[in-house]
C-alpha positions as CSV (number, residue, x, y, z in Angstrom):
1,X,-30.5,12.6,-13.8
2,X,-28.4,12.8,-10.7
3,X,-30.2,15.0,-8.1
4,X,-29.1,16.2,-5.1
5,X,-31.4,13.0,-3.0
6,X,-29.7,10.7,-5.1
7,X,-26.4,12.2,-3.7
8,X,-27.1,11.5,-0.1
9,X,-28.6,8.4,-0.6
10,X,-25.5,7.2,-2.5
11,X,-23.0,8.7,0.4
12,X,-25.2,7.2,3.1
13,X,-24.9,3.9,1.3
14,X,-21.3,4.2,0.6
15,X,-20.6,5.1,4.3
16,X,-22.8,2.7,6.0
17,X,-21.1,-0.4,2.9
18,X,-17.3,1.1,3.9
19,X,-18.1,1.6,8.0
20,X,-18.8,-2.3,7.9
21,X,-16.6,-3.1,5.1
22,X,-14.0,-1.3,7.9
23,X,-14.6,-3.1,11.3
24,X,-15.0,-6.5,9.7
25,X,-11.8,-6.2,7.7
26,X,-10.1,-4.2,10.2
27,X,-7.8,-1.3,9.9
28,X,-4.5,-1.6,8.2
29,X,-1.9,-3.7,10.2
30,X,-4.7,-5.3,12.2
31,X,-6.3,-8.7,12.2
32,X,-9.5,-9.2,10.4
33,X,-11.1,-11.9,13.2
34,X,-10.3,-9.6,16.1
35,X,-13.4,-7.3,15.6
36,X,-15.8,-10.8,15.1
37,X,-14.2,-12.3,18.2
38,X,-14.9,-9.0,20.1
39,X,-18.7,-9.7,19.6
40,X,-18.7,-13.3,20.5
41,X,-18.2,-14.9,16.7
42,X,-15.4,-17.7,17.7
43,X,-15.4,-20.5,15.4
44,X,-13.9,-19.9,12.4
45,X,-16.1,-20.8,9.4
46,X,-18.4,-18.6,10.8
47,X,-15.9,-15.6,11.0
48,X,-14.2,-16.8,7.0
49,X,-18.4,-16.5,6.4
50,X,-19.1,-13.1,7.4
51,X,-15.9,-11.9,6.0
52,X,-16.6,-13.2,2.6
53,X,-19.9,-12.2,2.8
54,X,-19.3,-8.6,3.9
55,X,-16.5,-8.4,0.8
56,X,-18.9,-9.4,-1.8
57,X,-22.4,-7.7,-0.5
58,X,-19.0,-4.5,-0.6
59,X,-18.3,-5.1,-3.9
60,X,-22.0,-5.4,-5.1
61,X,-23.4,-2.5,-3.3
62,X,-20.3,-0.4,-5.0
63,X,-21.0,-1.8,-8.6
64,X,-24.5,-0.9,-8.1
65,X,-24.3,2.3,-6.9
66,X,-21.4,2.5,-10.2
67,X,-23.7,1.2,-12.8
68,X,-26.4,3.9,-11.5
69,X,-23.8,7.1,-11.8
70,X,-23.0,5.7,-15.1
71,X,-26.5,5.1,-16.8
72,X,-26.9,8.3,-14.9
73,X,-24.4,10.8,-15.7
74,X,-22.4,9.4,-18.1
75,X,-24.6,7.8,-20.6
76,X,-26.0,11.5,-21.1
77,X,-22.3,13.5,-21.2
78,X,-20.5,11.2,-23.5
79,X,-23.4,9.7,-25.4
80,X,-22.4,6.5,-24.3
81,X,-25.3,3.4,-23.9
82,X,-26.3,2.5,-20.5
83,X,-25.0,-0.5,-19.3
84,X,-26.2,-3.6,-17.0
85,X,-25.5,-4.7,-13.5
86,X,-22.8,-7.1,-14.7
87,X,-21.1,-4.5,-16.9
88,X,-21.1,-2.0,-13.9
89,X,-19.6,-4.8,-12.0
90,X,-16.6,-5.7,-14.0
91,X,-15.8,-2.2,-14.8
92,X,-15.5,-1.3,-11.2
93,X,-13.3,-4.6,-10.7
94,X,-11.5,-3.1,-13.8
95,X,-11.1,0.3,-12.2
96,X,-10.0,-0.9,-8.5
97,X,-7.2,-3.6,-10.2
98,X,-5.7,-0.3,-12.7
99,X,-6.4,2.5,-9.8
100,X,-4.5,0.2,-7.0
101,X,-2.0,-1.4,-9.0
């Protein structure tokens, strides 16, 4: 069941994911690397690192917290089976690619 806890703990997450997901990617019309450089992080495998890293620890975090609201609420309003990690995953890939297309 989706309690109200469950509901600050998911928007604390998501805030905290997108804040960082934000000042390592940088604001629209910006440069990604500016923000790493800002705190010292020059060479740049170590910058491609932490960008790649920050985009997929993004994306997992958000399919997690996906999967949950599904086996959660859905799975109980539609009478639909609860699905896995990877499931949760792809869908949310699925959703972001027909949502920003």
């Amino acid at each position: 069941m989706i309690s109200f806890r469950f509901n600050v703990c998911v928007t604390f997450a998501l805030m905290a994911v997108l804040g960082l997901s934000d000042w390592v990617f940088g604001s629209p019309g910006t440069v990604p690397m500016s923000n790493l450089q800002l705190v010292g992080i020059d060479h740049a495998f170590t910058q491609l690192f932490i960008i790649v890293a920050t985009g997929f620890g993004v994306a997992m975090v958000l399919s997690a917290i996906f999967t949950v609201i599904w086996n959660r609420l859905i799975t109980d309003l539609a009478k639909i089976r609860r699905i896995n990690f990877n499931e949760g995953y792809a869908l949310s890939i699925l959703i972001v690619a027909v949502l920003t297309a």
